[in-house]
C-alpha positions as CSV (number, residue, x, y, z in Angstrom):
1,X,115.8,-26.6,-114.0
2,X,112.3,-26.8,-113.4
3,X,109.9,-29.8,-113.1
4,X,106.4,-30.3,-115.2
5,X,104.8,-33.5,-115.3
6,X,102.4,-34.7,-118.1
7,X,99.9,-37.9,-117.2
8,X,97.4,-38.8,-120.5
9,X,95.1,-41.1,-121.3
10,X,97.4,-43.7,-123.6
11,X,94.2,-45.7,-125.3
12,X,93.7,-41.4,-127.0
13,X,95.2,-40.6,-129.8
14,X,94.7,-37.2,-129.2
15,X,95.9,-37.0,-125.6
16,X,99.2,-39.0,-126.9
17,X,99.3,-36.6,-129.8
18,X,99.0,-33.6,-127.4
19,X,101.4,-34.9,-124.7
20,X,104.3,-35.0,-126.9
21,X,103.8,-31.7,-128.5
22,X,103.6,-30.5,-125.2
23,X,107.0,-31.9,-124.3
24,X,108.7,-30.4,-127.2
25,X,107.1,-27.2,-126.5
26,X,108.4,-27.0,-122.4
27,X,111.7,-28.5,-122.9
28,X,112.3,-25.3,-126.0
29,X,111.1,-23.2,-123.1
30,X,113.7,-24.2,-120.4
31,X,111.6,-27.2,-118.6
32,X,112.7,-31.0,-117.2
33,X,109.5,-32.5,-118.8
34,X,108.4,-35.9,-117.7
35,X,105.4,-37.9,-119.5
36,X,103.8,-41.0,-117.6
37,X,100.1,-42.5,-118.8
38,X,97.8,-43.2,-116.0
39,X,98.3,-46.9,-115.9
40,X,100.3,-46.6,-112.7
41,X,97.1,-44.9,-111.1
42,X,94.7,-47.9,-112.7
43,X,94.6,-50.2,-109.3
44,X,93.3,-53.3,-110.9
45,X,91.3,-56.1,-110.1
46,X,92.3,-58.8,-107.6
47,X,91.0,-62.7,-107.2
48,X,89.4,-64.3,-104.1
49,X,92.6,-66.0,-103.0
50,X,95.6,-64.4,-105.3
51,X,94.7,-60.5,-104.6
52,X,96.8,-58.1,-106.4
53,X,97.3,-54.7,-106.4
54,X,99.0,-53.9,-102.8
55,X,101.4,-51.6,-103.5
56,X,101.7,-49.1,-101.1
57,X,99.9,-45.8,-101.5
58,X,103.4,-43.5,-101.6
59,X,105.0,-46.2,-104.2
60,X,102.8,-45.7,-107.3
61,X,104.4,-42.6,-108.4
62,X,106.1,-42.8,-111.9
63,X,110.5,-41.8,-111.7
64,X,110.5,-38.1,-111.8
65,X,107.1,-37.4,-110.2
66,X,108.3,-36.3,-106.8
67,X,108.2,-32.9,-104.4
68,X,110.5,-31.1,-106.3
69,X,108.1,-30.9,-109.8
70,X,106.0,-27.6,-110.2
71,X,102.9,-29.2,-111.4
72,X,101.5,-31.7,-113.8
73,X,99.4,-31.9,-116.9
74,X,96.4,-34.4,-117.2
75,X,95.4,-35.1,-120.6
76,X,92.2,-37.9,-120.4
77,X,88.8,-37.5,-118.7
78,X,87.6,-38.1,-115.4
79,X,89.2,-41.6,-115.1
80,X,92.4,-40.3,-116.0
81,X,92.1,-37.5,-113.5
82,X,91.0,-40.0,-111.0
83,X,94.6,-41.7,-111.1
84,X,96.2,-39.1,-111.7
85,X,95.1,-38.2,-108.8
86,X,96.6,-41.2,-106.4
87,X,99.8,-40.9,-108.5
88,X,100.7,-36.9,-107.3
89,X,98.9,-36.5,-104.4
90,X,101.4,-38.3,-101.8
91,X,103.7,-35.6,-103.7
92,X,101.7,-32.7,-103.1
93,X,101.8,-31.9,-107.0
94,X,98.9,-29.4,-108.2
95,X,97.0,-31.1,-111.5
96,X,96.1,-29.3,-114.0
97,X,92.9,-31.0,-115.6
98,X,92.9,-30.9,-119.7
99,X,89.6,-32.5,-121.1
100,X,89.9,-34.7,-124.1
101,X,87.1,-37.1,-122.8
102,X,83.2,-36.4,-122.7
103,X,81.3,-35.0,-119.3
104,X,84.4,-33.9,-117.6
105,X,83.8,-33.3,-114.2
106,X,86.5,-32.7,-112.2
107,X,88.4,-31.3,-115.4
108,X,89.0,-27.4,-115.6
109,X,89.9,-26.8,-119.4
110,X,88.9,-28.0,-122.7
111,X,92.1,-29.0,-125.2
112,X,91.0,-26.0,-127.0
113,X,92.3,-23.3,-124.3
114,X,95.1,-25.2,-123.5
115,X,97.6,-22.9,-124.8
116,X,96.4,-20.0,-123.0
117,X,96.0,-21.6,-119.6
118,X,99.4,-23.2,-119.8
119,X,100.6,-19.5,-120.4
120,X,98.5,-18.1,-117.2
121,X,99.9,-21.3,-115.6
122,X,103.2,-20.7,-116.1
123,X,103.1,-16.9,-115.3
124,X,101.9,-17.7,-112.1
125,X,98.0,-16.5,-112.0
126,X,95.9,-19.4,-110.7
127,X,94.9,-20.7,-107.5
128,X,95.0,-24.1,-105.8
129,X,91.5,-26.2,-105.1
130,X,92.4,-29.0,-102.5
131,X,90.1,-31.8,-102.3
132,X,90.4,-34.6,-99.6
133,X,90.7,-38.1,-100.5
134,X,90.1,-41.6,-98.3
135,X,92.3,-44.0,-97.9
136,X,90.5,-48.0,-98.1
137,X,91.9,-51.0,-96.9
138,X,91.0,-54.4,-96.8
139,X,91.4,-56.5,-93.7
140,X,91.7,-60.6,-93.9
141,X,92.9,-62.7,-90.8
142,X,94.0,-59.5,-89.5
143,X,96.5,-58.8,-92.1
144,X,95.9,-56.0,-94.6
145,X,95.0,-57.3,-98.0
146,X,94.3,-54.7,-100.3
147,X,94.9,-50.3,-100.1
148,X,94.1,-47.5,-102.3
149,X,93.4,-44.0,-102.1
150,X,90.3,-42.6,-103.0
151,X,88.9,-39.8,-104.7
152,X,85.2,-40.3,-105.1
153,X,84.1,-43.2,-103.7
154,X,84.4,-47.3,-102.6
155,X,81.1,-49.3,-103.4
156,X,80.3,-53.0,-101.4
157,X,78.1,-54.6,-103.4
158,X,76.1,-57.7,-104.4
159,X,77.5,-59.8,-107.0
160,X,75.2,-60.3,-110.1
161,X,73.6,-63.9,-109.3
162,X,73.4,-63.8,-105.4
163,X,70.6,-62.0,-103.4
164,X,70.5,-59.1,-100.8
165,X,72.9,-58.3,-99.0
166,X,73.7,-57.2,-95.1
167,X,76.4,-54.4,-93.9
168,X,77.1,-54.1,-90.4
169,X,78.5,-50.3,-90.7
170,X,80.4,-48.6,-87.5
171,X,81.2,-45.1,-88.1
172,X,83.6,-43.9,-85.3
173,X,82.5,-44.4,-81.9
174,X,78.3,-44.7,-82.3
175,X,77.1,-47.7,-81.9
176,X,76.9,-49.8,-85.7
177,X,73.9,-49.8,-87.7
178,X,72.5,-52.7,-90.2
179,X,71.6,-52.2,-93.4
180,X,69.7,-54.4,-95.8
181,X,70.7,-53.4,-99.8
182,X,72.2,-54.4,-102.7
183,X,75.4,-52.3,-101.7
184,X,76.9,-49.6,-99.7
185,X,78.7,-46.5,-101.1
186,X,81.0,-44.5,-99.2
187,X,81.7,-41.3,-100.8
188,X,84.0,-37.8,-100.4
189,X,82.2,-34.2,-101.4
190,X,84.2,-34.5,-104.6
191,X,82.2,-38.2,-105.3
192,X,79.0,-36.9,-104.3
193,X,78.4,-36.3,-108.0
194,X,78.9,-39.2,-108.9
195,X,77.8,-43.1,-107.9
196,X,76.8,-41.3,-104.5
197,X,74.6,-39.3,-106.8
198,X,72.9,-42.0,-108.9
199,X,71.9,-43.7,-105.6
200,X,69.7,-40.4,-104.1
201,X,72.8,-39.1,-101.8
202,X,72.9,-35.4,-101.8
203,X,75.5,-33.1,-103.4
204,X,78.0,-31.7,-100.9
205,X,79.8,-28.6,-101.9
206,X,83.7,-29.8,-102.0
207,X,85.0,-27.7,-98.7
208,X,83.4,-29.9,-96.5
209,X,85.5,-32.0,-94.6
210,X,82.6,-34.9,-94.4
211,X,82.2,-38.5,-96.0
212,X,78.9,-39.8,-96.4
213,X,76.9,-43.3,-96.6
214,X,74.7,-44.3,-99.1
215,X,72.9,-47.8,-99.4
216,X,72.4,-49.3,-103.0
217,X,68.3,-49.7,-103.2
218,X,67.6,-50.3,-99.7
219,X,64.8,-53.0,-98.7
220,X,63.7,-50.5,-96.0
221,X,62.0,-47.0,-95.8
222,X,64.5,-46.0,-92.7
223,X,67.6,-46.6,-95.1
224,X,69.0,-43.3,-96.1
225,X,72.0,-41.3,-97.2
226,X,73.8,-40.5,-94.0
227,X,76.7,-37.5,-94.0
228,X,78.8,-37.3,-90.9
229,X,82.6,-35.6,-90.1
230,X,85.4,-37.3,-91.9
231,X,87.4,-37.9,-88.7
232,X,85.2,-40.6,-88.1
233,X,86.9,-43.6,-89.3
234,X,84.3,-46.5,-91.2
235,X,84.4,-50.2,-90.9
236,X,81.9,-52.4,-93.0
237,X,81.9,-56.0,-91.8
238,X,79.8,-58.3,-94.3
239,X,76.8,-59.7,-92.6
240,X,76.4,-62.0,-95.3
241,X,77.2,-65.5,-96.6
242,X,77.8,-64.5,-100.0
243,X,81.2,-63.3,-101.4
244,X,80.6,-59.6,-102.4
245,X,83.2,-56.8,-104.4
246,X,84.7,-53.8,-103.7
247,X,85.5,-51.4,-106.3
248,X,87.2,-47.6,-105.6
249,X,86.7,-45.1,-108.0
250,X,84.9,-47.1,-110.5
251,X,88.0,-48.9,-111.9
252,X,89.4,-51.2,-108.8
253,X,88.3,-54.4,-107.7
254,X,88.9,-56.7,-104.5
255,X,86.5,-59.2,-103.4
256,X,85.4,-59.2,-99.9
257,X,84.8,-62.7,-98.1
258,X,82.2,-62.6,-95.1
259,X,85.2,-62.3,-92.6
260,X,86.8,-59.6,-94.6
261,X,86.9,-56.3,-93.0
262,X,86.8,-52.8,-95.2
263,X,88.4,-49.8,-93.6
264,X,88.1,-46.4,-94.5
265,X,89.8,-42.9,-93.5
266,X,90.6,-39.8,-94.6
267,X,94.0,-39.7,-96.5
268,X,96.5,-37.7,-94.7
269,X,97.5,-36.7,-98.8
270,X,95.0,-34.3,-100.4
271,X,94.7,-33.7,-104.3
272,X,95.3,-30.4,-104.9
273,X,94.0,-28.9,-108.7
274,X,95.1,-26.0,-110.7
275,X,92.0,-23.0,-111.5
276,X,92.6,-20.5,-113.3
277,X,89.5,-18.4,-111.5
278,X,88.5,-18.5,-108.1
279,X,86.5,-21.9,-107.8
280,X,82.7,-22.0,-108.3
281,X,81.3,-25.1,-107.6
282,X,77.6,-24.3,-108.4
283,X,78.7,-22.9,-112.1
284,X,80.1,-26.6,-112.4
285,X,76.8,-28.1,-110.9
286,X,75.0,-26.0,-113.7
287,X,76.9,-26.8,-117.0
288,X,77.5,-30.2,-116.3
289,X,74.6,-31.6,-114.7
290,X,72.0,-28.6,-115.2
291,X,71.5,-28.2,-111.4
292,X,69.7,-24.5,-110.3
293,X,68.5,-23.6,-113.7
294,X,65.6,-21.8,-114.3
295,X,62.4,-23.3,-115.4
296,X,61.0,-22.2,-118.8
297,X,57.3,-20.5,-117.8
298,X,54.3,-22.0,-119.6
299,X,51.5,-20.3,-120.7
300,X,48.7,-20.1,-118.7
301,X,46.3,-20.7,-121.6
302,X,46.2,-21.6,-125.0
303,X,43.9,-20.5,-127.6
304,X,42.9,-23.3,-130.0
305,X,42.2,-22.6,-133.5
């Protein structure tokens, strides 16, 4: 019998309301239909000396969500695709993204054609978009602390009450650089739209296999985003005193002492998402963020009356 997963947003009505239809409406059809929530993809916070959260990347997977399921249906926003996203991918299950938040992003339908892509889904007529992921850990007393996998970014930065902050940063085998700021993002193409973004990086079209660096306001006019190949593994060693915090994908947290060690790769485990039409980044880049559209001529005088 075959295998659809559904993963929504729990704290939404709607997406709740939605996923059970859904299940009654695949299991009349035939299907095994298994719901999970995104909690299991919601890493969590951890404290300076009783971290959480280390449960291995292949282990987070709800029963049921394995090799053998056809795809799955997110219901939620972008956080909700986000875990989602670390939930399937060690699986290899294709997503596809239902909207019931605001912006969006990375989803690829609104809850309103649902029932038509579901059909063109299950018929067979869409393609897979794969998008890489990095995999962070956190090194203490050379033992390894903390791990996620990562979608869009990890951020280093300040807490709120201490000052500056220094990053030692060595990016495969060139020699380390030192940067002054009140943080550090490392980013994927897909989080280049996002924190990455915000901070000045530039947008990087999603088949590029690259990672970039971008510093948090910089105290120098020589800091600047940095994109280089994604086989280059990163390691940030805090050049500072002060205790600082991690956070991947905007809703994990580790602290990092001023031994700690932060490692980053590329995931061997790619996300791959559903599209019903051959993928078109810059159409994205234009509804969503209004990138490339055309500006509205003025008149070249006015008369007054």
């Amino acid at each position: 019998m075959p295998k659809i997963g559904v993963i929504y947003n729990d704290i939404k009505p709607i997406a709740c309301q939605v996923a059970e239809n859904l299940q009654k409406q695949l299991e009349s059809k035939g299907y095994q239909v298994y719901l999970a929530t995104g909690y299991a993809g919601i890493l969590g916070y951890s404290h300076p000396h009783r971290p959480v959260c280390h449960s291995p990347i292949e282990q987070i997977a709800v029963e049921g969500f394995d090799h053998n399921m056809s795809f799955a249906i997110v219901l939620g926003g972008d956080g909700t695709v986000l875990s989602a996203s670390r939930q399937v991918a060690p699986h290899n299950i294709p997503l596809l993204t239902v909207n019931t938040g605001h912006l969006g992003f990375l989803t690829e339908i609104y809850l309103n054609q649902l029932s038509t892509a579901l059909e063109q889904v299950l018929s067979g007529k869409y393609e897979i978009e794969t998008r890489s992921m990095m995999k962070v850990t956190v090194i203490r007393d050379q033992t390894s602390l903390w791990e996620a996998l990562c979608l869009n970014e990890m951020v280093v930065h300040r807490e709120p009450l201490t000052s500056m902050c220094h990053f030692e940063i060595a990016i495969g085998r060139h020699s380390p650089v030192d940067i002054a700021a009140d943080g550090v993002i490392i980013s994927t193409p897909t989080g280049s739209t996002a924190y990455s973004l915000s901070a000045g990086g530039p947008v990087v079209t999603p088949d590029v296999p690259v990672f970039q660096l971008a510093p948090i306001c910089p105290h120098s006019l020589a800091s600047r985003s940095l994109v280089f190949s994604d086989q280059e593994p990163v390691t940030i060693y805090p050049a500072t005193p002060n205790q600082m915090v991690m956070v991947v994908d905007g809703n994990a947290g580790c602290y990092i002492l001023p031994d700690d060690q932060v490692k980053i790769v590329r995931s061997p485990y790619d996300v791959q998402f559903i599209r019903l039409q051959s993928p078109e980044f810059f159409r994205i880049l234009r509804e969503k963020l209004g990138w490339g559209l055309p500006h509205i001529a003025k008149p070249t005088s006015v008369e007054l009356p």
